[in-house]
Structures are given as structure tokens and as C-alpha cells.
Short mmCIF file of the C-alpha atoms (twelve columns), coordinates in Angstrom:
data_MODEL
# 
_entry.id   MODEL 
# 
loop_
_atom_site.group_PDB 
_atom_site.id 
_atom_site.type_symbol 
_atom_site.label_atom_id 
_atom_site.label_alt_id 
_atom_site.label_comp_id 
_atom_site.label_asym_id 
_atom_site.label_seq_id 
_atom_site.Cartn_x 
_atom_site.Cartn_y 
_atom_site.Cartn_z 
_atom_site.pdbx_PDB_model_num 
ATOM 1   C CA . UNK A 1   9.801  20.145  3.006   1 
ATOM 2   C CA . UNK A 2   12.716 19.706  0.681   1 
ATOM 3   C CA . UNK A 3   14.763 16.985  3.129   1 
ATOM 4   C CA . UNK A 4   11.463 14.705  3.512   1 
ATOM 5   C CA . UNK A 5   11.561 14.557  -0.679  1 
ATOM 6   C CA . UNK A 6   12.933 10.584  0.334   1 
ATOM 7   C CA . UNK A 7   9.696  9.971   2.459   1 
ATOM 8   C CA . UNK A 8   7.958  11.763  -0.296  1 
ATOM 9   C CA . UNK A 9   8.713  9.404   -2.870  1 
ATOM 10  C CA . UNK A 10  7.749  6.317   -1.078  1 
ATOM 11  C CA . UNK A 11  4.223  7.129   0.167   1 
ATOM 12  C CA . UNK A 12  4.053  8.311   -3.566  1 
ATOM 13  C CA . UNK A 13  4.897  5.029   -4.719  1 
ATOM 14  C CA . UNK A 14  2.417  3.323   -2.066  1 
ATOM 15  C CA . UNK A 15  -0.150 5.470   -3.127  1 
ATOM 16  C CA . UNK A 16  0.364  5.386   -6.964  1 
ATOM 17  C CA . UNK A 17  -0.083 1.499   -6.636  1 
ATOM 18  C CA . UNK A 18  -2.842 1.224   -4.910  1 
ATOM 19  C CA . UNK A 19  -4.533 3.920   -7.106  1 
ATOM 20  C CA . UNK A 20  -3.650 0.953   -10.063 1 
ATOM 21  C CA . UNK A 21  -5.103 -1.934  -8.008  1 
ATOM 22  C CA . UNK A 22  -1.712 -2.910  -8.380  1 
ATOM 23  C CA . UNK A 23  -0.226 -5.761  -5.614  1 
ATOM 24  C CA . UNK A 24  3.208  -5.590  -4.477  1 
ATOM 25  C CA . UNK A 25  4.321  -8.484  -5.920  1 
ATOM 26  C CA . UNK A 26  3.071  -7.240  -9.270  1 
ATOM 27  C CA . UNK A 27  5.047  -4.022  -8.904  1 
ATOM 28  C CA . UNK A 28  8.084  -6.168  -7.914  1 
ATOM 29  C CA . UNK A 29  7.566  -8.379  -10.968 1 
ATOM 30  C CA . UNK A 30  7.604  -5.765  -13.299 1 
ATOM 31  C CA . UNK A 31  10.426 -3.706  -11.552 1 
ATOM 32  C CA . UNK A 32  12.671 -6.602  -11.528 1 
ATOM 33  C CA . UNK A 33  13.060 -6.811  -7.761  1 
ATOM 34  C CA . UNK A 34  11.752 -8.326  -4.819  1 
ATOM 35  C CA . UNK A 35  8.511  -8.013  -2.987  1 
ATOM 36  C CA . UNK A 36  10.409 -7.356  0.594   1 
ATOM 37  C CA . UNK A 37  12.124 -4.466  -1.374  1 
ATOM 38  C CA . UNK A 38  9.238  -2.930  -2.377  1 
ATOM 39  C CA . UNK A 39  7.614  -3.227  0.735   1 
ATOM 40  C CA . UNK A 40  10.745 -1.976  2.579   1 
ATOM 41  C CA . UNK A 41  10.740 0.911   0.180   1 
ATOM 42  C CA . UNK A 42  6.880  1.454   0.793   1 
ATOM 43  C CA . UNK A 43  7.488  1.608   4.783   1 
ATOM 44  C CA . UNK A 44  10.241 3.600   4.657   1 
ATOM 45  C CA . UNK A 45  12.935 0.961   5.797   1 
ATOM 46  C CA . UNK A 46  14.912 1.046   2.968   1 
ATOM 47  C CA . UNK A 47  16.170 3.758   0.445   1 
ATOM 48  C CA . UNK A 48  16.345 2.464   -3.362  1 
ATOM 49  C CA . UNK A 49  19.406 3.563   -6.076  1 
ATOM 50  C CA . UNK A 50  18.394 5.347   -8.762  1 
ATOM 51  C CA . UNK A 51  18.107 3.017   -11.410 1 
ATOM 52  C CA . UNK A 52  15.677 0.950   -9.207  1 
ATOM 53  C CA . UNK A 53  13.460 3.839   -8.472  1 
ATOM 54  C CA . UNK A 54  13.194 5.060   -11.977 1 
ATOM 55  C CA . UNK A 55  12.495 1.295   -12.684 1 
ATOM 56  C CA . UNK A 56  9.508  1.105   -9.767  1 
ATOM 57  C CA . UNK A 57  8.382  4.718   -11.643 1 
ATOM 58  C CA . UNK A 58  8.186  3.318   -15.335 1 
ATOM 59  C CA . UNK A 59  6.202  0.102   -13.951 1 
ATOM 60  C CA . UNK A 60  3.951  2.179   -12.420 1 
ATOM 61  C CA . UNK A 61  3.082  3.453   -15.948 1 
ATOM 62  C CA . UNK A 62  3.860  7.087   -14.436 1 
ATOM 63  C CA . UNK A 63  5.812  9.707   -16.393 1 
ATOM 64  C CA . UNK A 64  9.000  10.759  -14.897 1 
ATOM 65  C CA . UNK A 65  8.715  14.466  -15.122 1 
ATOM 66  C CA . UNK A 66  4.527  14.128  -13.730 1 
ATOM 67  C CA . UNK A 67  6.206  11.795  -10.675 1 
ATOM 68  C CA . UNK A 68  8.704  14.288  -9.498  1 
ATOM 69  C CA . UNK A 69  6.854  17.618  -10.649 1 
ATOM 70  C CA . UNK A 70  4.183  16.871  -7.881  1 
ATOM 71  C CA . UNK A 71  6.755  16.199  -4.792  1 
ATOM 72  C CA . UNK A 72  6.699  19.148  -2.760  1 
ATOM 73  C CA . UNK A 73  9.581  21.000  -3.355  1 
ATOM 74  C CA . UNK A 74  11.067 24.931  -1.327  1 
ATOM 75  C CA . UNK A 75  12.940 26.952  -3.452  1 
ATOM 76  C CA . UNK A 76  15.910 24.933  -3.720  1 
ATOM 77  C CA . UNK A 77  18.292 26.747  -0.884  1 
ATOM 78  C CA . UNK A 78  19.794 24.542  1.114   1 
ATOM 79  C CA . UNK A 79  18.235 25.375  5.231   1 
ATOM 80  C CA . UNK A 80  21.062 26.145  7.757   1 
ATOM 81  C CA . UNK A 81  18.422 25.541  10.571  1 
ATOM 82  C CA . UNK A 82  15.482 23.314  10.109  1 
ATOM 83  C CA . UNK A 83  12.652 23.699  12.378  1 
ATOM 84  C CA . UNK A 84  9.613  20.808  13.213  1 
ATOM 85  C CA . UNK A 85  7.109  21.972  15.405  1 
ATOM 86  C CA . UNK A 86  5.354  19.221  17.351  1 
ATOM 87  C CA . UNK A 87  1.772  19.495  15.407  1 
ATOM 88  C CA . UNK A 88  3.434  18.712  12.147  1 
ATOM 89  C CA . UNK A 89  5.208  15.566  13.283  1 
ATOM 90  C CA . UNK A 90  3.352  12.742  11.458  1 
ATOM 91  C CA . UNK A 91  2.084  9.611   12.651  1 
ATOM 92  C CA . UNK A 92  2.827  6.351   10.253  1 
ATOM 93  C CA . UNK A 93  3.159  2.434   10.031  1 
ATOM 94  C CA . UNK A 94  6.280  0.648   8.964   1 
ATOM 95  C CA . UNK A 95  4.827  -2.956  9.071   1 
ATOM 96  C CA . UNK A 96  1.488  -4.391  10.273  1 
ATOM 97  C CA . UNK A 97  2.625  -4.898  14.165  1 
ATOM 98  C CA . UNK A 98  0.159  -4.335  17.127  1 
ATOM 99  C CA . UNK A 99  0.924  -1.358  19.401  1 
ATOM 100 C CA . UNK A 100 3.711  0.281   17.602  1 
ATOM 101 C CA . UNK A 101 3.222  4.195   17.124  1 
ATOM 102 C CA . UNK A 102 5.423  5.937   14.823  1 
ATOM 103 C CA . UNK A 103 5.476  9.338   14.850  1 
ATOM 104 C CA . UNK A 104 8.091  11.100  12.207  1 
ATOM 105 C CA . UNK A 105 10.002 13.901  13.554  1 
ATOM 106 C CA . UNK A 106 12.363 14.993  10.859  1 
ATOM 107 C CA . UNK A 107 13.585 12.958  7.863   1 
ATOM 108 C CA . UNK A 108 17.157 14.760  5.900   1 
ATOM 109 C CA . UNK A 109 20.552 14.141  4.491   1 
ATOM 110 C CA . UNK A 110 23.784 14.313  5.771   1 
ATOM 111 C CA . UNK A 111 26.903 13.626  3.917   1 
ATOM 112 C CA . UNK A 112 25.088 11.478  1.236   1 
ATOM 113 C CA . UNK A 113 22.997 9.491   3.977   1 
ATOM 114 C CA . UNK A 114 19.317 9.983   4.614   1 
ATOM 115 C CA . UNK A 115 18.169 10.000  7.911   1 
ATOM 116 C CA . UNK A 116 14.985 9.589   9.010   1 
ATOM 117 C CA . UNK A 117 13.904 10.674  13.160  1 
ATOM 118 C CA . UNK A 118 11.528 9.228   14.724  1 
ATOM 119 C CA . UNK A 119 9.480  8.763   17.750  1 
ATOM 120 C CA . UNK A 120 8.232  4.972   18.430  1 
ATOM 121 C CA . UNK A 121 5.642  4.296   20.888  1 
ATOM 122 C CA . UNK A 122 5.692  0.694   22.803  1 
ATOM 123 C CA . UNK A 123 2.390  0.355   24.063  1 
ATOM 124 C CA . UNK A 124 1.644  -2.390  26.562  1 
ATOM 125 C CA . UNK A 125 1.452  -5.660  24.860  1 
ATOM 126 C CA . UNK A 126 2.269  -4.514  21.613  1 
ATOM 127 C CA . UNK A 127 3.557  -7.558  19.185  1 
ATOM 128 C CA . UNK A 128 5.113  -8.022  15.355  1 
ATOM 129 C CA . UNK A 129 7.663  -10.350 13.732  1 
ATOM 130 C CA . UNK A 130 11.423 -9.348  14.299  1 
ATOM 131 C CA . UNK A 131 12.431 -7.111  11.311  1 
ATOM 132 C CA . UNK A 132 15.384 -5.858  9.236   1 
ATOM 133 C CA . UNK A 133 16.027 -2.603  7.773   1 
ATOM 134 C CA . UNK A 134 18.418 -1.729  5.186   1 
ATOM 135 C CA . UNK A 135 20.098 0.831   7.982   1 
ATOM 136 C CA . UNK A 136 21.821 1.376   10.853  1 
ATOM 137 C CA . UNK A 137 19.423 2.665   13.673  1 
ATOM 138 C CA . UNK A 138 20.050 4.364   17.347  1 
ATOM 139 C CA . UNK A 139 17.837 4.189   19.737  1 
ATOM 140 C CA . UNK A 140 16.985 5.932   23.317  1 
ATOM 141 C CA . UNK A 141 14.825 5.200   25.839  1 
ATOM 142 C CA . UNK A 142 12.834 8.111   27.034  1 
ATOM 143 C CA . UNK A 143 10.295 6.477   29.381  1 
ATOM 144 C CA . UNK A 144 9.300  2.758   29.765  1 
ATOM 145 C CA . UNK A 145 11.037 -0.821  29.856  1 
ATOM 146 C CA . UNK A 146 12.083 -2.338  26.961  1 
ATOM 147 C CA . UNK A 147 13.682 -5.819  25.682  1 
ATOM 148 C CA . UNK A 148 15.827 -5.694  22.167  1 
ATOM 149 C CA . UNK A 149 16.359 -8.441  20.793  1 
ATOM 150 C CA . UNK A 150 18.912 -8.055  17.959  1 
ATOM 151 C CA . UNK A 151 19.793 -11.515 16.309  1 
ATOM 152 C CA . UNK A 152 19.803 -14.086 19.336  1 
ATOM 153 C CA . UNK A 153 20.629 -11.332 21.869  1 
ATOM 154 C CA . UNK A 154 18.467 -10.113 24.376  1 
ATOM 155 C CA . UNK A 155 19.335 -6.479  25.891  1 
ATOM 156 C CA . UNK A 156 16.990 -5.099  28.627  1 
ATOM 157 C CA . UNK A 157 16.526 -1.161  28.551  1 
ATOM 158 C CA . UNK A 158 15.307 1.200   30.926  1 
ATOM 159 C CA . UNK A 159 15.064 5.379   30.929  1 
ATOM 160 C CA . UNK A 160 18.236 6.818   29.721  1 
ATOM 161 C CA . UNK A 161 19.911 3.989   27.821  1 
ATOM 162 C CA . UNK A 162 20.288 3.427   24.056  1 
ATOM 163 C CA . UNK A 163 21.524 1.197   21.872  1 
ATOM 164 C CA . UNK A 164 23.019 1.624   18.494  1 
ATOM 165 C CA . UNK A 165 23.386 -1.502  16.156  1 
ATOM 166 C CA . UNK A 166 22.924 -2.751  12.408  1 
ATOM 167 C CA . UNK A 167 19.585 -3.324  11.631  1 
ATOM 168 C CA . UNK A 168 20.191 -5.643  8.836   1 
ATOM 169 C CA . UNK A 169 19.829 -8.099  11.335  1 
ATOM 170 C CA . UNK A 170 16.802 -9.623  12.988  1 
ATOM 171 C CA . UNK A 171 15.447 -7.074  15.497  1 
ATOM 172 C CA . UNK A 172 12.778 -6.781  17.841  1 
ATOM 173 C CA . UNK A 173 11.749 -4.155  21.233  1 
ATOM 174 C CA . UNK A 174 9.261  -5.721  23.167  1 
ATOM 175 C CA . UNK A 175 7.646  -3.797  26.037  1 
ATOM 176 C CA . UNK A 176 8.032  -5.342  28.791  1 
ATOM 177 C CA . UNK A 177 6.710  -2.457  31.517  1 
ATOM 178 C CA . UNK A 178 3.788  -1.593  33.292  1 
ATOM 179 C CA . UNK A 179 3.474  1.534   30.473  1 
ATOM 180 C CA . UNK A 180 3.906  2.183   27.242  1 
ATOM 181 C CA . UNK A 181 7.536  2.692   26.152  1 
ATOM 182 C CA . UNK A 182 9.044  5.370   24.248  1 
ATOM 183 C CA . UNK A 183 11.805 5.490   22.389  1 
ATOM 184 C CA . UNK A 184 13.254 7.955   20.236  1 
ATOM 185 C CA . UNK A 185 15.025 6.852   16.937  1 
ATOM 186 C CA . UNK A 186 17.310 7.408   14.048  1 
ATOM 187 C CA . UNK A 187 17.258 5.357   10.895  1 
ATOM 188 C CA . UNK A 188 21.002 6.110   9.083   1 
ATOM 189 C CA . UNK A 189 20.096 4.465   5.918   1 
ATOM 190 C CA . UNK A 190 22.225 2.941   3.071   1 
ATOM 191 C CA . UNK A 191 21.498 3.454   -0.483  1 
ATOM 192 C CA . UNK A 192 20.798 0.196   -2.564  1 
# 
């Protein structure tokens, strides 16, 4: 799909390193910026400029042209209505964290933004490190308690409630139910 060409690129630059036995801080060595970055590129929490991307592309040792020619592309019309159905929603990681399910709804553009939608699955007991993304993200509640912690603020979250804030800043949910928790979510990212 022509609106996931942004989640395209990164797995394709995941993949295309490991294929070279390639680590990430070689990648970010030769690219000229950091290893977060290219591991926020790689898991989808961060969208890179142009220039950087072309650089990560050229220090891959990848032509240009053979990078882009095999992203899956539709004919080039812009969709009026864009329709998921449930069995192609895939399931991914953003970071190595215990008991967080990611399941990718839609990813697309609007106004020069990309937005990726998401479904994220608290189980019980599930644990990582807080995180930052290079976005702003929205998030609901659909079943299960959950604590954010954003920064040094703690905001308890039940069915129903959502909470919208910049996730440049230290961020965790914890699970804190009987259940697993799920949330749905929207990554509004900003270009670097």
C-alpha cells in the first residue's frame, strides 16, 4: 500500500543491514548520525529528512533507484477511502519490552505528517524502559487499567479515557489490571 511506503522504508533499512552483518552503530557511523536515530528509524518511532535517508541508503552500499524500485508501490492515484481489513493488520516490535503487542492498523499522510495507527496490547506484567519518540501520540483505552507515566507524572487510565501528549518526553503505560490492556494509538510524527 502506497501510504505504508514510510513503514516500508524502515523495515527495508532493518532488513538491508542485517543482510550486511552490519551493527547499528556501524550504520550510524557511516551515516553520520546517531545509533538511537537509527534505531528509532528501524522501530518506526521516528521519520528521517531526506538527506539523512539517502545518507542511511548510500552506507548501506545500496543503489538508490534498486532501494526504492522494490517498495511496493499502487498506481500512483491518490485513495479517497482506504480500507484495512482486520487479517492484514500486522503485528511488530518497537523496542525489546516484555508484553507489549503491536499490531499496525493503518500507517498514511496527512497534510505533510505521517501517521502511523496502531493497536498496543498491555499484557499483565508486561515491562520496558520509559521511551521517547520523535512524535506526538494519542492514546485510548479500549479495555484494561493502565498507568502513564509521561516525564515525572503519573496518570491512571481506565476504559474510555485517552490521553494525548508529546512523546519526546520520557514515557511509559504500565498495566496495572487484572487483564491485559488495550489501547489504541496514533503516532503524528515530525520529520527530522
Amino acid at each position: 500500500m502506497q501510504k505504508d511506503v514510510i513503514l516500508q522504508i524502515s523495515n527495508k533499512i532493518k532488513e538491508k543491514r542485517k543482510e550486511r552483518h552490519i551493527t547499528i552503530q556501524e550504520l550510524a557511523d557511516k551515516a553520520g548520525v546517531t545509533k538511537g536515530f537509527i534505531s528509532q528509524i528501524e522501530n518506526n518511532r521516528t521519520v528521517p529528512s531526506l538527506t539523512v535517508l539517502l545518507s542511511i541508503i548510500r552506507s548501506l552500499n545500496i543503489d538508490l533507484n534498486a532501494f526504492f524500485d522494490e517498495l511496493q508501490g499502487e498506481n500512483g492515484e491518490e485513495d479517497k477511502v482506504v480500507v484495512r481489513k482486520k487479517q492484514d493488520y500486522q503485528e511488530f516490535q518497537k523496542e525489546n519490552a516484555r508484553g507489549f503487542v503491536y499490531q499496525r492498523i493503518m500507517a498514511t499522510h496527512v497534510q505533510d505528517r505521517h501517521i502511523d495507527i496502531v493497536l498496543l496490547r498491555l499484557q499483565k506484567n508486561s515491562r520496558r524502559a520509559p521511551v521517547r519518540t520523535d512524535a506526538f501520540e494519542y492514546k485510548y483505552v479500549i479495555s484494561g487499567e493502565v498507568e502513564y507515566t509521561i516525564g515525572d507524572k503519573k496518570y491512571m487510565l481506565g476504559p474510555g479515557d485517552s490521553i494525548y501528549f508529546d512523546a519526546r518526553e520520557p514515557h511509559n503505560p504500565k498495566n496495572v489490571g487484572e487483564d491485559d490492556a488495550l489501547m489504541l494509538v496514533v503516532y503524528f510524527f515530525m520529520e527530522k
